[in-house]
C-alpha positions in Angstrom: 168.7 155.2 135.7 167.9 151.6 135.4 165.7 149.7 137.1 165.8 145.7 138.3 163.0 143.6 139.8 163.9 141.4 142.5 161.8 138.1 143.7 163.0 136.2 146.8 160.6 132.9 146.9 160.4 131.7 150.1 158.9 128.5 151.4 157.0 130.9 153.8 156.8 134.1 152.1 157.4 135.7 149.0 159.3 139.0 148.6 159.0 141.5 145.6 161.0 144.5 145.2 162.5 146.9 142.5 165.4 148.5 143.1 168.0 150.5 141.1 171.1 149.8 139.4 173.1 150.8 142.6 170.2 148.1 144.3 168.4 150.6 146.5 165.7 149.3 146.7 162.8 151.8 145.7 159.5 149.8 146.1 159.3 146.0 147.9 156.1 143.9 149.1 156.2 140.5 151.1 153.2 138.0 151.1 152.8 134.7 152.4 153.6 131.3 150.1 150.3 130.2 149.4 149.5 128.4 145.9 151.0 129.1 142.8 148.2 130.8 140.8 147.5 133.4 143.5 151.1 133.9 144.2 151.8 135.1 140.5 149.0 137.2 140.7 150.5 139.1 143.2 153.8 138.9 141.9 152.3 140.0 138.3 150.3 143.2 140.3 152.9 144.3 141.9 155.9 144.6 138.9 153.2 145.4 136.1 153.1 148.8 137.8 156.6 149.7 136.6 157.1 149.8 133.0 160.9 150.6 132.5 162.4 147.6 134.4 165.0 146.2 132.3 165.4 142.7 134.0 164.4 140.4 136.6 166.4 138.4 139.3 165.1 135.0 141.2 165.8 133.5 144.0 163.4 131.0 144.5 163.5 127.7 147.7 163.8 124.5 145.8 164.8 122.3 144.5 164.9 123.6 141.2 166.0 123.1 138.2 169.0 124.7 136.8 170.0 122.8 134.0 169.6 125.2 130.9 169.4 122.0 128.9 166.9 120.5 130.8 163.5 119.9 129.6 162.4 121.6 133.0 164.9 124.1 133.5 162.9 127.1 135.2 161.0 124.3 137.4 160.6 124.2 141.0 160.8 120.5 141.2 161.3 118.0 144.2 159.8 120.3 147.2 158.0 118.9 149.8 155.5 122.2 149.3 153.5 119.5 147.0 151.5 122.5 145.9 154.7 124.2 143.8 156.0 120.4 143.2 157.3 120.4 139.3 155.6 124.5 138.3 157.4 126.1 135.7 158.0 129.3 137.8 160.4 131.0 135.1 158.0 129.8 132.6 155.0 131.8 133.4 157.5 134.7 134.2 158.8 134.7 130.8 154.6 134.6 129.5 153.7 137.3 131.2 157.4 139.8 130.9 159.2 140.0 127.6 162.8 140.4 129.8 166.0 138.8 130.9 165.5 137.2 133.5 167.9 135.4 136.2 167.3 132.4 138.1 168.8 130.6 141.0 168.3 129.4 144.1 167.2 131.7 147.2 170.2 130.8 148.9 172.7 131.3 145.9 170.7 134.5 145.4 171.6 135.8 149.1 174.8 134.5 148.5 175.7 136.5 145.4 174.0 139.8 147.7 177.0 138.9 150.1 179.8 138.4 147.6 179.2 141.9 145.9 178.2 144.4 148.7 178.2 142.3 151.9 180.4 140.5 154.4 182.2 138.8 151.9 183.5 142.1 149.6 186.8 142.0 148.4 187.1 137.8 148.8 187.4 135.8 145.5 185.2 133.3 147.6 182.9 132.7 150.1 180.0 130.7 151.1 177.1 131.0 152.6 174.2 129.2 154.5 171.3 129.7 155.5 169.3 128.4 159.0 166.0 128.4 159.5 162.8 126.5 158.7 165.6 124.5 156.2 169.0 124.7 155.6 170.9 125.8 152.7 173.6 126.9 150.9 175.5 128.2 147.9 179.2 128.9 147.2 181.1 131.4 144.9 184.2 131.1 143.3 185.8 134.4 141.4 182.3 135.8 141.2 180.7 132.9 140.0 178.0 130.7 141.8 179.3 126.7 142.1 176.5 124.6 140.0 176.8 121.5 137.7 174.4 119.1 137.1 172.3 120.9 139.6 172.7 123.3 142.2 174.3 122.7 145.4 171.7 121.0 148.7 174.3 122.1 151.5 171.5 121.4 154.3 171.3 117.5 153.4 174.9 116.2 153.7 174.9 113.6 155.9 176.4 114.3 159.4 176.9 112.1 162.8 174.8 112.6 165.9 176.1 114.6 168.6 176.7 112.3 171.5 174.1 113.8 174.0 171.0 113.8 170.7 169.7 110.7 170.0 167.0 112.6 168.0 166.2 110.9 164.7 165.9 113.6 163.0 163.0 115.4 160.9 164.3 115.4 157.2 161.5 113.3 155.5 163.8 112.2 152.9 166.9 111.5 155.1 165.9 111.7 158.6 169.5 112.7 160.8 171.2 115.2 157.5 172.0 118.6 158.8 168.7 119.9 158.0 166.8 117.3 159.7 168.8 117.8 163.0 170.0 121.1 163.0 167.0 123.3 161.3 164.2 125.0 163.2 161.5 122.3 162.9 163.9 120.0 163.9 164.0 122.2 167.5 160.3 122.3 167.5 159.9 118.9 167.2 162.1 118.0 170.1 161.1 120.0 172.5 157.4 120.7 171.4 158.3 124.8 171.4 159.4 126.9 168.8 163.1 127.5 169.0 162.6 131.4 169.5 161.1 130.8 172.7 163.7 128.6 174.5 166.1 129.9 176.9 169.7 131.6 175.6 171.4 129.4 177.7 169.2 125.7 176.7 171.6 123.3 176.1 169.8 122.0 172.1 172.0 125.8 171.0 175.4 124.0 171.5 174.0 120.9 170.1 172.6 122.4 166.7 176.0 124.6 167.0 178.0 120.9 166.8 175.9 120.1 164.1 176.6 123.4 162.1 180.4 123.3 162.6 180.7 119.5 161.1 179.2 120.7 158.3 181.3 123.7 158.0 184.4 121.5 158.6 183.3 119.4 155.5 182.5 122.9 153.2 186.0 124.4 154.5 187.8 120.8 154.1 186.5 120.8 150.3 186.1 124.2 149.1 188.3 126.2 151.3 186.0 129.2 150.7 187.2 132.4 151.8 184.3 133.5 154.0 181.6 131.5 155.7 178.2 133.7 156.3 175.5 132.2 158.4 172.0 133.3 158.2 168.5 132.4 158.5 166.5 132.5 162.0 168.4 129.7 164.4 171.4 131.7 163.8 169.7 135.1 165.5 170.2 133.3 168.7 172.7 134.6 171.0 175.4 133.1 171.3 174.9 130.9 168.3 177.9 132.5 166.4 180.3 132.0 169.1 179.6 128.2 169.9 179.6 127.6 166.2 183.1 129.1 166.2 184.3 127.4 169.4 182.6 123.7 167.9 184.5 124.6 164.5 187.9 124.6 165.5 187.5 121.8 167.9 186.6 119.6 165.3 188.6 120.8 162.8 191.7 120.5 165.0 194.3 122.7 163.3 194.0 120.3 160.6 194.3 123.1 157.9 194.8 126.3 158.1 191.8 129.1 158.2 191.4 133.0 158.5 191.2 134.4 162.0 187.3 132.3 163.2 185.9 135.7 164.1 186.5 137.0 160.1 186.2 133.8 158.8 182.7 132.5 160.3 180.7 135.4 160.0 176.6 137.1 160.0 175.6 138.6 157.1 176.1 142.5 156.7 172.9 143.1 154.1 170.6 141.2 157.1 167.4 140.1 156.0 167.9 141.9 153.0 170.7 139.8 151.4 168.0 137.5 148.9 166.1 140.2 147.7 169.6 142.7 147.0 171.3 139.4 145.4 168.0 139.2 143.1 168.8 142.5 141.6 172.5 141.5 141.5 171.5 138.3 139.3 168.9 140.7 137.3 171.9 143.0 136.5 173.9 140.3 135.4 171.3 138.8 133.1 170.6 141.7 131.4 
């Protein structure tokens, strides 16, 4: 049997897990994002303890640097964690493990869990994005994650105000993009109170819904996926599925034509565990 190694960076938390090559996941540990040199120590303490993995999968928040023919390919780069700003991640992975190892972004990492063994099984495409304390996204096409230059930064398109927010927006590097007005923080900072603990029924859902759909419209409009999966924390609100739908084809307005809403805009089957399973996915592939 084979065994993968997993890592899902997070700007809040870090998970680690081995699984096997059917990704069941035997063994997984979560700590919080702290700095760099005590994060690989626990990272390094937790996978030294198995000796027969054959290759390791990341996910890791960004940006990073994808570019194989970079000079900082491996590099977490522009974050706004200014603790992990430009650290060779994959480099001191590669010091410490003599192993393939794969690298992307967390989102393209969840994305890829989806594609193979989640909501979108049996599509040649999909997308999917994630909303929480940021916004992001990645794309497949025939099994392949959508990358050039770079990799794709789905939470910062720019997107217009709903007519009843005249917030500014959070984004410290754009202000109004999706992320800045549609992601957690952004709630927080509105109303003073975490988003979790606002009523079902507060108006700031269908709002942050509007916002989601635009940028959904722009995705379908440009890569006509085959599947949109929403994750992340904002979208465990009730409801939040539902307006998103109901905003969507309002705005997009028969336009072009779509799946059915309720297959096409969709949660993601593998939960919270769609990162961390897409990690061993990308292992497996780079071994």
């Amino acid at each position: 049997m084979k065994m993968f190694g997993a890592i899902e960076a997070g700007g809040t938390k870090f998970v680690c897990a081995v699984g096997d090559e059917n990704f069941n996941i035997i063994d997984r540990i979560s700590f919080p994002t702290t700095y760099p040199g005590e994060t690989m120590e626990r990272i390094f303490d937790f996978f030294d303890r198995y000796k027969d993995l054959k290759a390791i999968g990341i996910g890791s928040f960004g940006p990073i640097d994808i570019n194989i023919h970079s000079e900082k390919y491996g590099y977490i780069t522009s974050t706004p964690k200014t603790n992990w700003r430009n650290f060779n991640f994959l480099g001191e992975m590669k010091k410490h493990y003599n192993l393939p190892i794969g690298w992307t972004t967390d989102v393209n990492a969840a994305c890829l869990g989806e594609y193979e063994i989640g909501s979108a099984v049996d599509n040649h495409s999909c997308l999917y994005l994630t909303v929480g304390t940021g916004i992001g996204g990645g794309a497949i096409l025939d099994g392949k994650i959508i990358e050039g230059f770079g990799h794709t930064e789905m939470g910062h398109i720019i997107i217009r105000n709903h007519p009843h927010d005249d917030f500014e927006g959070v984004c410290p590097y754009h202000k109004n993009c999706l992320e800045g007005l549609a992601a957690g923080p952004s709630i927080e900072k509105r109303y003073g109170i975490k988003a979790e603990n606002l009523d079902e029924d507060h108006r700031i859902w269908r709002i942050v819904a509007y916002y989601l759909a635009q940028a959904l419209v722009n995705y379908t409009l440009i890569l006509r996926p085959e599947k949109i999966i929403l994750g992340g924390g904002v979208m465990n609100q009730a409801g939040m599925i539902d307006f998103v739908r109901e905003a969507f084809a309002s705005l997009l307005a028969g336009y072009v034509e779509t799946p059915d809403l309720d297959s096409y805009i969709v949660t993601p089957s593998l939960g919270d565990n769609a990162g961390i399973i897409g990690g061993l996915i990308l292992a497996r592939r780079a071994l």
